[in-house]
N, C-alpha and C positions, 0 to 999 in steps of 0.2 A: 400539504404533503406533495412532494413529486410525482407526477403521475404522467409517463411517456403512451399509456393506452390508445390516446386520438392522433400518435402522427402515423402520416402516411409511409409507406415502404422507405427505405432507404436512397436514392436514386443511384443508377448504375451506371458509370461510364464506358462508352464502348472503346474510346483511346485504348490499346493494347498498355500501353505504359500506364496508364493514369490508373487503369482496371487494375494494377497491382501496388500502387503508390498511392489511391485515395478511396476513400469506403475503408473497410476491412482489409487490412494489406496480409499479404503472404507473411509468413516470417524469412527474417532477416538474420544473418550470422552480426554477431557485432562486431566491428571495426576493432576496439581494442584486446578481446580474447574472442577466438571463435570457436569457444567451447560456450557460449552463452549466446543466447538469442531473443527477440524480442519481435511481435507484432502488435499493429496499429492501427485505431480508428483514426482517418482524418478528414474531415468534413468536405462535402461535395461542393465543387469550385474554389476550393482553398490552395492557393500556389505561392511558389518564391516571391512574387511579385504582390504579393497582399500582405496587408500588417500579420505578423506573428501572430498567433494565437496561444489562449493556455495551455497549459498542459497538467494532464488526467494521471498521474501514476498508480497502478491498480498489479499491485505483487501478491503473487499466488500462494499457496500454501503445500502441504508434503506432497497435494495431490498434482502439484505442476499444474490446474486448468489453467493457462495462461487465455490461450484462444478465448475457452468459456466466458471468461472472466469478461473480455475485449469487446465478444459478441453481447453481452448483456449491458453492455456501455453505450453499444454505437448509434443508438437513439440518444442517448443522451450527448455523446459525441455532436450529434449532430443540432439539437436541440438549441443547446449552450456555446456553440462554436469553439469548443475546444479539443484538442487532436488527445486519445484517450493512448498512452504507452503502456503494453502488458510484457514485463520482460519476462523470461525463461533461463531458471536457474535449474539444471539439472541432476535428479540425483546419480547420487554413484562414482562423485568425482572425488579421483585419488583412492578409492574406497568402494568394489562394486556394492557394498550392502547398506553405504550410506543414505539416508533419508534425509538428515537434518542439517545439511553444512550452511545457508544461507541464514538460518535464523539467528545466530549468533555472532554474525557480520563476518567473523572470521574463522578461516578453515581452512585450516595445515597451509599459510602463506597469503590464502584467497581472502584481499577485503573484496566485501557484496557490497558493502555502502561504496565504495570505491568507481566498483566495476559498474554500481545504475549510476554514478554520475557518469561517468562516462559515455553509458550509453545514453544518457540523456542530452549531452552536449553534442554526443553523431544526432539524434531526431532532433536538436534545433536548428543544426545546419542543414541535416537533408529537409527536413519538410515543415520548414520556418516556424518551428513552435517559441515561444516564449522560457527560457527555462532560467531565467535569475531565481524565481522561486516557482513551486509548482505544486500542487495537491496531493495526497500519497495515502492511498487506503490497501490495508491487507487484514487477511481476516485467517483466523488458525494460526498458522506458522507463519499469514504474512501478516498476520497482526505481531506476531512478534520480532520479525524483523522490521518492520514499522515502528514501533515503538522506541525501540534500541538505534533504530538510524533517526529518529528525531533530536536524542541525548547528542546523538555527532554532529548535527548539520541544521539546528533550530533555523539556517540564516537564511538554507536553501528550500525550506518549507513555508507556501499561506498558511495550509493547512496541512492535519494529519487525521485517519480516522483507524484507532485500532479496532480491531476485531476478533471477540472470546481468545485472546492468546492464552495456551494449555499453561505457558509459564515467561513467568513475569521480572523485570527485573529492578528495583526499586533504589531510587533514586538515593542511596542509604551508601557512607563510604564503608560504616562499618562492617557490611556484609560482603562476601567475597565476588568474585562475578562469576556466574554472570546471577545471582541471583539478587546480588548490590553491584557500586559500585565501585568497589576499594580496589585501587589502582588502576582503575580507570584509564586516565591523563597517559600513564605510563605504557598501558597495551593497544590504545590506538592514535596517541599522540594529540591529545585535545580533554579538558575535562566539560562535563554537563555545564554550560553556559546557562546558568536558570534563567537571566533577566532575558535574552533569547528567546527562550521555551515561553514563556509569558507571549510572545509578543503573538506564537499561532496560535488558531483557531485549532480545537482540540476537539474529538468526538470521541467517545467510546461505543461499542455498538456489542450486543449478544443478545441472544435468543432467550426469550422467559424458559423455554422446557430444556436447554443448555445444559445438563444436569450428570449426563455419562460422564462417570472419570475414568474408565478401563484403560484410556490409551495417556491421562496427563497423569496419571499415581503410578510409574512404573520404575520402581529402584531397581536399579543394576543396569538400567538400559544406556544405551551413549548419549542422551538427552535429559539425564535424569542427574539433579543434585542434592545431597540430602539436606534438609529444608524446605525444599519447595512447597510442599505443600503447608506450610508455615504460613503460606498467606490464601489461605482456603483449598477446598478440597474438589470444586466443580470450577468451571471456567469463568462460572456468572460472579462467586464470590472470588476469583482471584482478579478480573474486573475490577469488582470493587474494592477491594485494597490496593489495585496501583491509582484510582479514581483517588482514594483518599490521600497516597502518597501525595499524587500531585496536586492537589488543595493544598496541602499542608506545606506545599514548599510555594503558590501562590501561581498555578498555572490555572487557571478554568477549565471545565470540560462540561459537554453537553454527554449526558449519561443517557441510552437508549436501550433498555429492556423490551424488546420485539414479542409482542403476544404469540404466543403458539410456538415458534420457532423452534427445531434443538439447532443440533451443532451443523448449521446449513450457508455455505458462505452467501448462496441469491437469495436467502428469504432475509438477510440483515439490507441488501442491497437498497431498499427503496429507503431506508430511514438515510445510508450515505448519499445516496442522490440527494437528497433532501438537503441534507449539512452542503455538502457541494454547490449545488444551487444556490445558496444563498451567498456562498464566496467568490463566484463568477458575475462576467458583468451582465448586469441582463441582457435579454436578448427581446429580438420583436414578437408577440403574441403570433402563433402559426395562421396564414394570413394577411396578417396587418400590414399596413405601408411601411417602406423601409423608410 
């Protein structure tokens, strides 16, 4: 199991520039809409002039922690040498009472899968990360936009790691979307590439005490379709029926039921470090000879 407890502090650069371009960076407006924003760990002495590094994508959920998310990374950012993106989708767009427009990839015009490659392709030019494929963990709502951006773009993920998403949408044309995929192909111009989806590393992640449904059982809300809870009533079992979707169509997944846990997106954190770790390239024992 991943365990970041024995490193030392982060080290700090005093360069003015570098002190906002490497460690923990500020956030940044994005290049292609600048109604969306993202910040970044990026490992200490890492520059233009070094080979690329991976790259970490860790999408937040209704509660926007992006930061949180970033800071809970940057050990391991540092650890694995690879530069960790936390983008910032915010709510309220087009819509002050909106909550949910990102999970569903599209909203009133807005693709999200769209707008993180996007930003993904500004962070491997500005701060030389690797981004042909890249890691992609969210958990709540970014477990659901996680999961649904993996159906679009299997080519541009090693990995993916969902997490407890409230609602699910199953790999099934006969079902409408977003709770299937029937017509799919047609509303974002691409269908589920399965032989794709095989080829990532797959995690599922929720908390064994995951078990409140107050806020995923709610009809009449703008997130809500009737069905949904057709494939379980708590997060843990709707989990496990998109676990069994994707067996059934011959995807793998490593399934992690977290002891203790509820509905908490850093206490699922150490089992994805984990999945992670083992998909990056090792690195030296803290220490050891280069």
């Amino acid at each position: 199991m991943y365990d970041d407890s024995d490193l030392p502090p982060v080290p700090v650069t005093r360069h003015p520039r570098d002190f906002y371009l490497t460690g923990r960076t500020t956030l940044f407006a994005a290049r292609c809409d600048q109604r969306f924003s993202y910040c970044l760990h990026v490992p200490a002495g890492h520059g233009r002039d070094a080979e690329p590094l991976p790259l970490v994508v860790i999408q937040h959920g209704t509660g926007r922690t992006a930061v949180e998310y970033r800071d809970a990374f940057s050990e391991f950012a540092e650890r694995h040498r690879c530069i960790v993106l936390a983008p910032l989708f915010p709510a309220g767009l087009l819509d002050s009472e909106d909550l949910h427009n990102f999970k569903f990839i599209e909203y009133r015009g807005i693709r999200f899968d769209q707008v993180l490659l996007e930003i993904v392709a500004e962070v491997g030019e500005r701060f030389n990360a690797r981004t042909d494929r890249f890691l992609l963990q969210g958990f709540s709502g970014g477990g659901q936009f996680a999961h649904r951006f993996f159906y679009l773009h299997p080519d541009r993920l090693a990995g993916v790691s969902i997490g407890a998403p409230g609602r699910i949408t199953r790999l099934d044309p006969s079902l409408p979307w977003w709770l299937g995929t029937e017509d799919f192909a047609e509303r974002f111009g691409r269908a589920p590439e399965l032989a794709a989806m095989r080829e990532v590393a797959v995690q599922m992640a929720v908390g064994e005490a995951d078990t409140e449904t107050w806020e995923i059982n709610n009809p009449g809300d703008s997130n809500w379709m009737d069905g949904a809870d057709a494939a379980g009533l708590t997060r843990i079992d709707r989990l496990r029926t998109l676990r069994a979707d994707f067996e059934r169509h011959g995807i793998a997944v490593r399934f992690d039921l977290v002891p203790e846990v509820p509905h908490d997106g850093m206490g699922v954190l150490p089992v994805v470090k984990d999945f992670f770790a083992g998909l990056l390239p090792p690195q030296p024992a803290p220490g050891a000879a280069a």
